[in-house]
N, CA, C and O of each residue as an XYZ file, in Angstrom:
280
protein
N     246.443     33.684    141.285
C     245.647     34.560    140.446
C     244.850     35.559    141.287
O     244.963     36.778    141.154
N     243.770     34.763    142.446
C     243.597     35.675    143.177
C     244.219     36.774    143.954
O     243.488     37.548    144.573
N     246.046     36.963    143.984
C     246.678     37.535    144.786
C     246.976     38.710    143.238
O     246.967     39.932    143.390
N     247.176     38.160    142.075
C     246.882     39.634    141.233
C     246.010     39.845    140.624
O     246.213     40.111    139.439
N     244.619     39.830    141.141
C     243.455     40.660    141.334
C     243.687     41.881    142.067
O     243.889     43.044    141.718
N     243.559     40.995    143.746
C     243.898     41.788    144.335
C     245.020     42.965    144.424
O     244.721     44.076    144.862
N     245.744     42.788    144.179
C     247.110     44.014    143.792
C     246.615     44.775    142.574
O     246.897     45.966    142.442
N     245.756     44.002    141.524
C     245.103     45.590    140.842
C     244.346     46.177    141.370
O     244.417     47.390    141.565
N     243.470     45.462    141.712
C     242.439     46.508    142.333
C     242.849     47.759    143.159
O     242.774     48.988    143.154
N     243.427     46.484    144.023
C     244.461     47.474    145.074
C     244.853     48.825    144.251
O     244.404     49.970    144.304
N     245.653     48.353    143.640
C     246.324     49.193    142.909
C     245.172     50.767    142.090
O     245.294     51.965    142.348
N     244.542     50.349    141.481
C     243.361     51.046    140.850
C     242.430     51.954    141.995
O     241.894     53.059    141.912
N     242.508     50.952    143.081
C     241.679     52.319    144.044
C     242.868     53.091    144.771
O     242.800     54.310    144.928
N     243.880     52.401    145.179
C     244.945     53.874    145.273
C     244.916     54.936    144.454
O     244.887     56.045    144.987
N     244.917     54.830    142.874
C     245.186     55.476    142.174
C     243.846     56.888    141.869
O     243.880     58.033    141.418
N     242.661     55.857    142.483
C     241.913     56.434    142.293
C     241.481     57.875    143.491
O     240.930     58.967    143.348
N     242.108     57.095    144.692
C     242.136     57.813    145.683
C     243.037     58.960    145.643
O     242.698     60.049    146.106
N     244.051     58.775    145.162
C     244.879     60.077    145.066
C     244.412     60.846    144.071
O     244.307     61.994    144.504
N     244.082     60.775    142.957
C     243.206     61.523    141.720
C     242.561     62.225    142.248
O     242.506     63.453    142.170
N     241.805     61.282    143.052
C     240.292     62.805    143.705
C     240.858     63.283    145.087
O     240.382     64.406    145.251
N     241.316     63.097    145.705
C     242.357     63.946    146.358
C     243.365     65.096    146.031
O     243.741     66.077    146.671
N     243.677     64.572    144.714
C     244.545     65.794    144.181
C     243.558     66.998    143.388
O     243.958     68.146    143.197
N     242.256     66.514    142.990
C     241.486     66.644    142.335
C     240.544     67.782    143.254
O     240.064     68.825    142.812
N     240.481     67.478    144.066
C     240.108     68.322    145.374
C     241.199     69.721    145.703
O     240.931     70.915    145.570
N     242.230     69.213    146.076
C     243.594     69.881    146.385
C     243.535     71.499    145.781
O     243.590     72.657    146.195
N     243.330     70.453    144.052
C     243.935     71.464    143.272
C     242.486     72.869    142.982
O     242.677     74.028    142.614
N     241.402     72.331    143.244
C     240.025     73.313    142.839
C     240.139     73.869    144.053
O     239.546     74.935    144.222
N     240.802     73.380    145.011
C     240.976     74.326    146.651
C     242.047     75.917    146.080
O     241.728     77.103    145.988
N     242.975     75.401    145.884
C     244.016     76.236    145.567
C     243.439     77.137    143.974
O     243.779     78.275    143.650
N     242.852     76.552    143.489
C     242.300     77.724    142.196
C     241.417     78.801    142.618
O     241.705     79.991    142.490
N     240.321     78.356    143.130
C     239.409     78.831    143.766
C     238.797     79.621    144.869
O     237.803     80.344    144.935
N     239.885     79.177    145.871
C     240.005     79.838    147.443
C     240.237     81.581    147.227
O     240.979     81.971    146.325
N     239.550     82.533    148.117
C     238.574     82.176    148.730
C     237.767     82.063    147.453
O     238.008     82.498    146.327
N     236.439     81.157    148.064
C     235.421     80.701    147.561
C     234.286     81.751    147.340
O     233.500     82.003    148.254
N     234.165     82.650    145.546
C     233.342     83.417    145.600
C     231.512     83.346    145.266
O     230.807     84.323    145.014
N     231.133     82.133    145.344
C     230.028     81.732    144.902
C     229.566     80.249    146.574
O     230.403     79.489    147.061
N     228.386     80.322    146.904
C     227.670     79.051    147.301
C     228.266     78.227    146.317
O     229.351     77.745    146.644
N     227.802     77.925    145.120
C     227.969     76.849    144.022
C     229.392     76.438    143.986
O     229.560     75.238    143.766
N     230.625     77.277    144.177
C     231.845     76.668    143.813
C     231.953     76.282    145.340
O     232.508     75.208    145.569
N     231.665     76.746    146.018
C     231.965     75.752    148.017
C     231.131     74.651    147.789
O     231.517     73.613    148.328
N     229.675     74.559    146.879
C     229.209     73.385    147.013
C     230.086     72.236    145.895
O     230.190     71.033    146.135
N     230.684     72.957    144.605
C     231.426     71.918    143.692
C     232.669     71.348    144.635
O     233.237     70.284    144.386
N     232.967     72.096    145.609
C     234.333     71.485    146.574
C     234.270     71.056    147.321
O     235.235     70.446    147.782
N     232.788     71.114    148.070
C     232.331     70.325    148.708
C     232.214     68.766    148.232
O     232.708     67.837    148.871
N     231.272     68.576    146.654
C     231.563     66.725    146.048
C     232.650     66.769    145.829
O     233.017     65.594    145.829
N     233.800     67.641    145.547
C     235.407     67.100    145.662
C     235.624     66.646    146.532
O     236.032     65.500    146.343
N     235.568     67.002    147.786
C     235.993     66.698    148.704
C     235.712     65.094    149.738
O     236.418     64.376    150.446
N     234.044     65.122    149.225
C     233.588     64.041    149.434
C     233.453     63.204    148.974
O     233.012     62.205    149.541
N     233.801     63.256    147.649
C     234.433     61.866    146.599
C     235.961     61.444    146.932
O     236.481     60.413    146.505
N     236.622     62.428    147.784
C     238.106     61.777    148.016
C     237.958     61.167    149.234
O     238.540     60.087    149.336
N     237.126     61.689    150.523
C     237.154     60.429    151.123
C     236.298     59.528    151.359
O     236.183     59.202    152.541
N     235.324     58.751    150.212
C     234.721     58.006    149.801
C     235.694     56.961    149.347
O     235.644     55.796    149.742
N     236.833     57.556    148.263
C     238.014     56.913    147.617
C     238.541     56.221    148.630
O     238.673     54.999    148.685
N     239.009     57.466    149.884
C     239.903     57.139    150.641
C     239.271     55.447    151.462
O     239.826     54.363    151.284
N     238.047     55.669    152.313
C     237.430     54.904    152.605
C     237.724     53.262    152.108
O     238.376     52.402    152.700
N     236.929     53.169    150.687
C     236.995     52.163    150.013
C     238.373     51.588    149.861
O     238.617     50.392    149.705
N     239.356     52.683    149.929
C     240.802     51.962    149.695
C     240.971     51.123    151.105
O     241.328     49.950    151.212
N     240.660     51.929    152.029
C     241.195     51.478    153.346
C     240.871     50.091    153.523
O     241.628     49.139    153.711
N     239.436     50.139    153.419
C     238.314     48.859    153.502
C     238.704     48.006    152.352
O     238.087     46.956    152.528
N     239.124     47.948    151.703
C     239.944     47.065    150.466
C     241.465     46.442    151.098
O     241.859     45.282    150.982
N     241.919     47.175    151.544
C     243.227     47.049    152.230
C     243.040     46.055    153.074
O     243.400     44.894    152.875
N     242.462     46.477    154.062
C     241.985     45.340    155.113
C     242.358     43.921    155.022
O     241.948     43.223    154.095
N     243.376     43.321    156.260
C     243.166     42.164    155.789
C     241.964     41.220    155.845
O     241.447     41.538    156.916
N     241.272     40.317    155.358
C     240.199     40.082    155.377
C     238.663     40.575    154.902
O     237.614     40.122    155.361
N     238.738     41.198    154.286
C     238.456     41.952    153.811
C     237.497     40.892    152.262
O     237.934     40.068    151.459
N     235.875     41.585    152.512
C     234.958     40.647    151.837
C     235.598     40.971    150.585
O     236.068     39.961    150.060
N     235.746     41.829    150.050
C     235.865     42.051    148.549
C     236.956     41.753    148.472
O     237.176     41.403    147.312
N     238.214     41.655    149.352
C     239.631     41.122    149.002
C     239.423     39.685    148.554
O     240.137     39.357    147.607
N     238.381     38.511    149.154
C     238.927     37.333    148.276
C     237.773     37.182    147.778
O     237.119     36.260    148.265
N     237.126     38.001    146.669
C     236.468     37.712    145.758
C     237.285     37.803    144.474
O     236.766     37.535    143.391
């Protein structure tokens, strides 16, 4: 049971990680160049919510990993 926890979760922060990654990606490519402070600062929390995502996935991944056998 504990091994499909883990594979959702797993699963759920991948998913989540690529979202705000793509999520980022895509306000890069709408937006660029950047005609306002305010839209470099909105792509700026894009950017830093994807590797926050990214992060947490990694650190989830991990084997051993505290939150893996909870």
């Amino acid at each position: 049971m504990r091994d499909d926890n883990y594979e959702a979760g797993l699963l759920e922060l991948q998913i989540a990680k690529d979202e705000a990654e793509a999520a980022a990606e895509d306000f890069y490519e709408k937006y660029w160049p950047f005609q306002t402070d305010e839209i470099a600062a909105q792509y700026g929390e894009l950017q830093f919510t994807a590797v926050i995502m990214f992060a947490e996935f990694e650190q989830f991944a991990q084997p051993g990993s505290a939150k893996r056998s909870r």
